[in-house]
C-alpha positions in Angstrom: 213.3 163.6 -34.7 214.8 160.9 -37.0 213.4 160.5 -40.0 212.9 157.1 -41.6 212.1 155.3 -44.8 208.1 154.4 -44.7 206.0 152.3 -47.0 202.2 152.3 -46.6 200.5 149.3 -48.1 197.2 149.9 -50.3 194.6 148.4 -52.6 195.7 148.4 -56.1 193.8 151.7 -58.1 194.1 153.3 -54.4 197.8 154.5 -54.8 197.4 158.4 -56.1 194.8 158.4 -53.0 196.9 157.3 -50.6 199.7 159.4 -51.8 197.9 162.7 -51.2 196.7 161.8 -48.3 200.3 161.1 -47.1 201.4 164.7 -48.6 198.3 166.4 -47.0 199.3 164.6 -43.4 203.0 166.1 -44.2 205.0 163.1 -45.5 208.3 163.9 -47.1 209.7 162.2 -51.3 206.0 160.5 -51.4 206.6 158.0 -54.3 204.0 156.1 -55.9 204.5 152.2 -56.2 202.7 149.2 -56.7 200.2 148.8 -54.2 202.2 150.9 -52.1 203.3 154.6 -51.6 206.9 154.8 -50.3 207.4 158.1 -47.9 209.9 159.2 -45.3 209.2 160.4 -41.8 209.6 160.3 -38.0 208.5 158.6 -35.6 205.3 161.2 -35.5 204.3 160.4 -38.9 204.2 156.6 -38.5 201.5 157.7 -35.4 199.4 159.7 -37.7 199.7 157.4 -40.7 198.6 154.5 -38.8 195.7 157.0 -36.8 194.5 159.2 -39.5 194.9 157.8 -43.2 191.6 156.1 -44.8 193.4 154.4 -47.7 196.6 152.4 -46.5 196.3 148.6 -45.1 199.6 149.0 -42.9 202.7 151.3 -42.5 206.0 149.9 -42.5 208.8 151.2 -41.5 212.1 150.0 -43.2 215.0 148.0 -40.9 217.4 147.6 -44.4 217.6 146.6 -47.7 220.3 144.8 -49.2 221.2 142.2 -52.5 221.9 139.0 -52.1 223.5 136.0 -54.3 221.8 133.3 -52.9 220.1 132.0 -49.5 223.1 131.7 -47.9 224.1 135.2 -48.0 220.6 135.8 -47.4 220.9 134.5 -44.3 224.2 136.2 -43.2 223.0 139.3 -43.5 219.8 138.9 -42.0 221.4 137.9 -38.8 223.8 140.7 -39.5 220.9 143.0 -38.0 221.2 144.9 -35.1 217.5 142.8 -34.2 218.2 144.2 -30.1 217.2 147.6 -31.3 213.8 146.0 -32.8 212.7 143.2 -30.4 213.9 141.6 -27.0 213.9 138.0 -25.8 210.3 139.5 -23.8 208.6 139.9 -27.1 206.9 137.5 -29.4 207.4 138.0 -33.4 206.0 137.0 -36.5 207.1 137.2 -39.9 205.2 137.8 -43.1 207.4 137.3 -46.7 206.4 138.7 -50.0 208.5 137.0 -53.2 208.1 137.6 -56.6 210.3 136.9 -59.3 213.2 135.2 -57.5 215.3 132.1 -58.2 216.1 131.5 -54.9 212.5 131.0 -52.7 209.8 129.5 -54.3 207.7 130.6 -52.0 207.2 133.0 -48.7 207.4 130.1 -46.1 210.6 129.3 -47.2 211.7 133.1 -47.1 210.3 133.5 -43.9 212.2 130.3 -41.9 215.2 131.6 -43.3 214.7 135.3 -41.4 213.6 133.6 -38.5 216.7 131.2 -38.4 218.5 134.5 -38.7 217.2 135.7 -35.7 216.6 133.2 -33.7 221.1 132.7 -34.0 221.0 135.9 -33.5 219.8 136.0 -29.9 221.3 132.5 -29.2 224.5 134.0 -30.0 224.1 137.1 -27.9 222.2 135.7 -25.1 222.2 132.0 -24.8 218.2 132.3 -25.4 215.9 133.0 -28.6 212.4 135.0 -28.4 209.5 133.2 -29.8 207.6 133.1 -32.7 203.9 133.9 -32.3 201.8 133.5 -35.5 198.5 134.5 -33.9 199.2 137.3 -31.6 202.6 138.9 -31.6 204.2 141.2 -30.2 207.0 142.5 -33.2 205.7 142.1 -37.1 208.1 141.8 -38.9 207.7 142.3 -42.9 210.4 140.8 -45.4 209.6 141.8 -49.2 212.1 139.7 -52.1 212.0 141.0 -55.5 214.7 139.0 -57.6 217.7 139.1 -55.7 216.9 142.5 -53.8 215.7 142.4 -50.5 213.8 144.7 -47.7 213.5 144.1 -44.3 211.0 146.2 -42.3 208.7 146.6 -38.9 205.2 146.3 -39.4 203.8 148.9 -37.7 200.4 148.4 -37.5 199.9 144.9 -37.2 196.4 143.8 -38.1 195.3 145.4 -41.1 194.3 149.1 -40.9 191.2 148.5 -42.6 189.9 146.8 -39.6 188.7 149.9 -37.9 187.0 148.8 -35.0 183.2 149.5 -35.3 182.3 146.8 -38.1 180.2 144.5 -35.7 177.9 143.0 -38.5 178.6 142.8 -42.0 176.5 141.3 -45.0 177.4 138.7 -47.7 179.9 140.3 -49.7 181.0 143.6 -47.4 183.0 146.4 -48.7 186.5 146.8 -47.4 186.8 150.0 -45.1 190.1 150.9 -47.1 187.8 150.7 -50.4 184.9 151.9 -49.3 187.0 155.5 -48.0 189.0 154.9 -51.1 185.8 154.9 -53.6 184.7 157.9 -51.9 187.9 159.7 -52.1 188.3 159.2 -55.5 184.8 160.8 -56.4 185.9 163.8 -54.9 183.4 164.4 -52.1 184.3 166.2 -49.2 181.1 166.4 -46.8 180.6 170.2 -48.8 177.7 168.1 -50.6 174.6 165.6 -49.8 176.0 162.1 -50.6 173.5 159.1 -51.0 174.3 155.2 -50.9 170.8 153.3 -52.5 172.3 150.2 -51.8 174.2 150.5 -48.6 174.2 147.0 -47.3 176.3 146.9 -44.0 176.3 150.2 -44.3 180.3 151.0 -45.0 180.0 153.3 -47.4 178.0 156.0 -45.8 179.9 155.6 -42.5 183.1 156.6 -44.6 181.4 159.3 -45.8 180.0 160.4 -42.6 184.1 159.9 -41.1 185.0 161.7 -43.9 182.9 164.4 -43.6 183.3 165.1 -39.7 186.6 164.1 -39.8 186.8 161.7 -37.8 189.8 159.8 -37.4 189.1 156.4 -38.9 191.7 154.8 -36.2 189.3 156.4 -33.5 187.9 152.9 -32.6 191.0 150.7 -33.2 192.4 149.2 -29.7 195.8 148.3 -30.9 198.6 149.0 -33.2 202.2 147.1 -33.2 204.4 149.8 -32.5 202.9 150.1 -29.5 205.2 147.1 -28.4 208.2 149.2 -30.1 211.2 149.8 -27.8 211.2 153.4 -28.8 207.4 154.3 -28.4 206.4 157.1 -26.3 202.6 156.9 -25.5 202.6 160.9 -24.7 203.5 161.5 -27.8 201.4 158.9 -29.9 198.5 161.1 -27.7 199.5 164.3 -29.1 199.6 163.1 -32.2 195.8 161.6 -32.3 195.0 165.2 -31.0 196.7 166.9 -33.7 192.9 166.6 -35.4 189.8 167.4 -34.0 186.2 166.2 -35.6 183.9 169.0 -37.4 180.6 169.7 -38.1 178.9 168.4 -41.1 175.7 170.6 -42.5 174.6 168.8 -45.1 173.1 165.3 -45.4 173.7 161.2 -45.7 170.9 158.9 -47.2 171.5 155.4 -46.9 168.7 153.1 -48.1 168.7 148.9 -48.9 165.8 146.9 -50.0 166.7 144.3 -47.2 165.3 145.3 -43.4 168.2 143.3 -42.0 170.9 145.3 -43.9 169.7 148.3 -43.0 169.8 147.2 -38.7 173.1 146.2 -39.1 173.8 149.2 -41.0 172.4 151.1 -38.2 174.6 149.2 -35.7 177.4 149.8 -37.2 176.7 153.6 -37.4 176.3 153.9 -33.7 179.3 152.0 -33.1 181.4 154.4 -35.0 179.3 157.1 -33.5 178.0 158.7 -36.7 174.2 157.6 -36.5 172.8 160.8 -36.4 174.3 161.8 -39.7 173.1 159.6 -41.6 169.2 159.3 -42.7 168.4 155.5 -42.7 165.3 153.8 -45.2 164.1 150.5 -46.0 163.6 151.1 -49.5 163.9 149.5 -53.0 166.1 151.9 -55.4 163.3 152.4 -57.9 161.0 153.9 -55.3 163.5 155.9 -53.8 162.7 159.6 -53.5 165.2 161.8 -53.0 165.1 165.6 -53.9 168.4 166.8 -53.4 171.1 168.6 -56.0 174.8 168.3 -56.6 175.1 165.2 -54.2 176.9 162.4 -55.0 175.9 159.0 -55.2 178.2 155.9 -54.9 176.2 152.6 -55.6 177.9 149.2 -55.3 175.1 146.9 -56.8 174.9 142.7 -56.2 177.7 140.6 -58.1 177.5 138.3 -60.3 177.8 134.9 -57.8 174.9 136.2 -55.5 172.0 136.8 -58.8 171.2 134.7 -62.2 172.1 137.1 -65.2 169.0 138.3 -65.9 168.3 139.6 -62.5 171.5 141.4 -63.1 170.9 142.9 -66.0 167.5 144.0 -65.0 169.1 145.7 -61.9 171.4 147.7 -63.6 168.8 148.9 -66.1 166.8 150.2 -63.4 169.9 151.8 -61.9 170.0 153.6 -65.2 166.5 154.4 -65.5 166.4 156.0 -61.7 169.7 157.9 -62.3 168.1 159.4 -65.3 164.7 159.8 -63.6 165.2 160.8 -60.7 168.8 162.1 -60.1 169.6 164.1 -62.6 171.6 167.2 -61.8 174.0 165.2 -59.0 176.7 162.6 -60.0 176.7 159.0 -60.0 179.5 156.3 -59.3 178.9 152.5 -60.1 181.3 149.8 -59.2 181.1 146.9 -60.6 182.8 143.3 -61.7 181.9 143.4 -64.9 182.0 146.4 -67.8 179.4 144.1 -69.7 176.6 145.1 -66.7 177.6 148.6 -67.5 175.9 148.6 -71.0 172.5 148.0 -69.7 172.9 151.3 -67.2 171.8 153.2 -70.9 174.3 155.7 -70.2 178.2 157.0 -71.1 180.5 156.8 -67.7 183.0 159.8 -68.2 185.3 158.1 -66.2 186.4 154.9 -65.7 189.1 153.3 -63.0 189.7 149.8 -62.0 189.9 148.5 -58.6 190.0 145.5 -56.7 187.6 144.4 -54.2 189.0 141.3 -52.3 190.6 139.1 -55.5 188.0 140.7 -57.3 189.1 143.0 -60.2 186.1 145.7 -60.7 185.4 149.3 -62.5 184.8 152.3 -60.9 182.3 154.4 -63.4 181.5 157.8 -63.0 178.2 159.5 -64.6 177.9 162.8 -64.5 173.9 163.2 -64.5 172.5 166.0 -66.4 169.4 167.9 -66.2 167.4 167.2 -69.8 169.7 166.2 -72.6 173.0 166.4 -72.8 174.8 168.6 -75.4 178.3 168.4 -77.0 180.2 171.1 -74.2 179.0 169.0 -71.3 
């Protein structure tokens, strides 16, 4: 099968994830970027990327790139496309435009009229008629990225974004991102071979991605709809096989997923049976400082309130007890704190031994990892 220039979309922080998750799933010259994780493969691999990896938004797959001296150029060789091979007068498309840096479009509206123009003559030209453009439910997505005076054309293949994995029914305040939440966990290194424990769960996201994770379960299991699926050249047998090419495994040890609030943890518990992972994962109503947990070697992943939901103090006062409970309580597993602010970190009372910034929603945040040790901790450790 052809092979083709891929990009798949990420959250910034996520990018060395994401690229082993591509090599793993057998994606050929992964390169890291920006946000993004450039790849080559067939027609197979844009299946599986879209079906099997935790860490990418969407998967695009590239139509051409070219340089150009200015819009009206731009515009020639837009139209210059073969768009018959992409999209018919049958299908609806829409257009999303990244620019940055470029003297030409101010901004992505402006980019994106001037693609549509382009194929819009296109099809006028060809057939007398033009498809239409469908900003709320289309058929083709079509993804233009301007950098300067370089330009990429490409298919959106997935559409909506991939972090909207189907089984999310209810959601608190400030919810975790799927993408992040598997991401998070990801980068802490747990693989299922471990207990892992969420004391603040909230919707519950985080322990579901564990619990996907550590069955492996597809997280595009639950997902109705992906774009390519309008593609001229999909085959549905083979986007089948390719879902197949997986199968879910046991999982021995244990989930604990606890939240102060009742209502958090019945929506987390809704959520869980939505994505068919309920029975792994041991449900409490319970406030962090009374939790009781005797477990070793697990890993703990604890995304505490931010700063526009609590006063200060409140904050600081939380993350003290975090400290206090980790020290307490958990010693012997390892710990993992995100959070908006290093300045919270300081009252947790202990070192991180590794920090990594991430982004959830606009919001920039640190990733801090403690390892927890049993009694005090000496120079080797």
């Amino acid at each position: 099968m052809k092979n083709f220039y891929l990009i798949a979309k990420t959250l910034s922080g996520l990018e060395p994830v994401l690229a082993r998750e591509i090599q793993n799933l057998g994606g050929e010259n992964v390169r890291i970027g920006k946000r993004s994780v450039f790849y080559e493969g067939d027609m197979e691999m844009i299946y599986k990327s879209n079906y099997f990896l935790r860490t990418a938004l969407r998967i695009l797959k590239e139509i051409t790139a070219f340089r150009f001296r200015d819009t009206d150029e731009f515009y020639l060789k837009c139209k210059k496309v073969d768009w018959e091979k992409y999209l018919s007068l049958k299908h609806s498309f829409v257009i999303r435009s990244t620019v940055t840096d470029s003297a030409d479009f101010r901004n992505t509206m402006f980019a994106s009229l001037k693609v549509k123009d382009a194929i819009a003559d296109y099809f006028m030209e060809k057939t007398g008629k033009r498809p239409d453009v469908d900003t709320r439910d289309a058929d083709i997505h079509i993804d233009v990225h301007i950098h300067r005076n370089n330009c990429t054309l490409s298919l959106d293949s997935s559409g909506e974004s991939l972090h909207k994995r189907g089984y999310r029914v209810h959601q608190g305040k400030a919810p975790l991102s799927e993408v992040l939440a598997a991401g998070m966990i990801l980068l802490s290194g747990w693989k299922g071979d471990t207990d892992f424990i969420d004391p603040m769960c909230g919707s519950g996201t985080l322990p579901i991605e564990a619990a996907m994770i550590a069955r492996n379960i597809a997280p595009g299991r639950f997902r109705k709809i992906y774009a390519f699926e309008n593609w001229p050249d999909y085959k549905e047998r083979d986007f089948e096989k390719a879902k197949n090419s997986q199968v879910p495994v046991p999982f021995r040890n244990k989930i604990f997923a606890s939240d102060i609030l009742r209502e958090n943890i019945l929506m987390a518990q809704t959520n869980a049976r939505r994505a068919r992972v309920f029975s792994e994962i041991e449900f409490q109503v319970c406030d962090m400082k009374d939790l009781q947990i005797d477990t070793n070697q697990a890993t703990l992943i604890i995304n505490p309130p931010y700063g526009e939901r609590l006063q200060e103090v409140n904050i600081n006062s939380i993350y003290s007890m975090i400290g206090e409970r980790l020290k307490h309580q958990f010693h012997g597993n390892k710990a993992w704190i995100l959070t908006s602010s290093a300045g919270y970190l300081h009252h947790v009372g202990l070192k991180p031994s590794d920090k990594i910034n991430l982004y959830n929603g606009a919001l920039q945040c640190i990733f801090a990892s403690y390892p927890l040790f049993s009694g005090k901790r000496n120079k080797n450790n």
